[in-house]
C-alpha positions in Angstrom: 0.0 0.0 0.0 1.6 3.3 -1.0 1.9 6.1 1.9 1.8 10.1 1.6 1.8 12.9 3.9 -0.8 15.3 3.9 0.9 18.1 2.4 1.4 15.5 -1.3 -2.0 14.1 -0.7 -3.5 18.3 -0.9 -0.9 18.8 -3.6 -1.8 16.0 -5.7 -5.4 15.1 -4.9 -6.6 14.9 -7.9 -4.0 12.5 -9.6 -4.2 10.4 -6.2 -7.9 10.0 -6.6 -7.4 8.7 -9.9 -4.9 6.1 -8.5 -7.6 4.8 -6.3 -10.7 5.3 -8.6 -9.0 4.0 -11.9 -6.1 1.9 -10.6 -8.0 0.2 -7.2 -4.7 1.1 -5.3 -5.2 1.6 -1.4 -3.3 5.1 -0.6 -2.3 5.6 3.6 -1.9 9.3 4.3 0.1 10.5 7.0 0.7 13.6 9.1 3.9 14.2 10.9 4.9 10.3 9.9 1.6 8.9 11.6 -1.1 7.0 9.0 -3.9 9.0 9.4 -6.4 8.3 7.0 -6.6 5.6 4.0 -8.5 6.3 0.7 -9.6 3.4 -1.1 -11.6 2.5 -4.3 -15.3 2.7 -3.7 -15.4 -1.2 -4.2 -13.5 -2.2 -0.8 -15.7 0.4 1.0 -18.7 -1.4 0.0 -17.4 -4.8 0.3 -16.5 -3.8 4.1 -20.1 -2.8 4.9 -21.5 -5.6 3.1 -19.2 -7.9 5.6 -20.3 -5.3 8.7 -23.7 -5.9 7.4 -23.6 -9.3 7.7 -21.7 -9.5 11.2 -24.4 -7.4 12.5 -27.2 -9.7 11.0 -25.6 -12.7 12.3 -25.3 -11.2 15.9 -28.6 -9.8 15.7 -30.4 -13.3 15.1 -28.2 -14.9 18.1 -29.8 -12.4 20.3 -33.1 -13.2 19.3 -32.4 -16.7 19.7 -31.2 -16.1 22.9 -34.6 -14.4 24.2 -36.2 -17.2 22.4 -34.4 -19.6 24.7 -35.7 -17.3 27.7 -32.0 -16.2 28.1 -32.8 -12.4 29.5 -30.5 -9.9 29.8 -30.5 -6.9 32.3 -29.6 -3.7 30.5 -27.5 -2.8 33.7 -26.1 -6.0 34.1 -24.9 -5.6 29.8 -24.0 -2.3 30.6 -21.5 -3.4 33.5 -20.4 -6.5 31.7 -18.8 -4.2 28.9 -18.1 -1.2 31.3 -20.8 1.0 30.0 -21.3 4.5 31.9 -24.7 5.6 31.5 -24.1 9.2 32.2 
């Protein structure tokens, strides 16, 4: 995956875009030698909510067949389990 600062990715944004849109390359860009930020082509964007969408689905019916097997759960006792504060 190819890296640029910030100051080549504002200097050359619209020849970098290209390189993602047209050439599906992932691009890391960087501030002060720290990735920032990644742009990539349209198509792995999509593919990663598709896969999100589908991890979320698949969690969502486990709950439900959770309550279906009568297998409750307390919002406060979720909420301490993952260290939630509610304020």
């Amino acid at each position: 995956m190819a890296a640029i600062n910030a100051i080549e990715a504002r200097d050359q944004l619209g020849d970098i875009l290209n390189r993602v849109a047209y050439g599906k390359e992932r691009i890391t860009i960087g501030k002060r030698g720290k990735a920032m930020a990644v742009l990539v082509p349209l198509e792995d964007l999509e593919a990663l909510q598709k896969l999100e969408d589908k991890i979320d689905l698949r969690e969502a019916h486990a709950a439900l067949a959770e309550i279906k097997r009568g297998e409750y759960h307390i919002l406060a006792e979720v909420e301490a389990e993952l260290n939630i504060d509610k304020d």
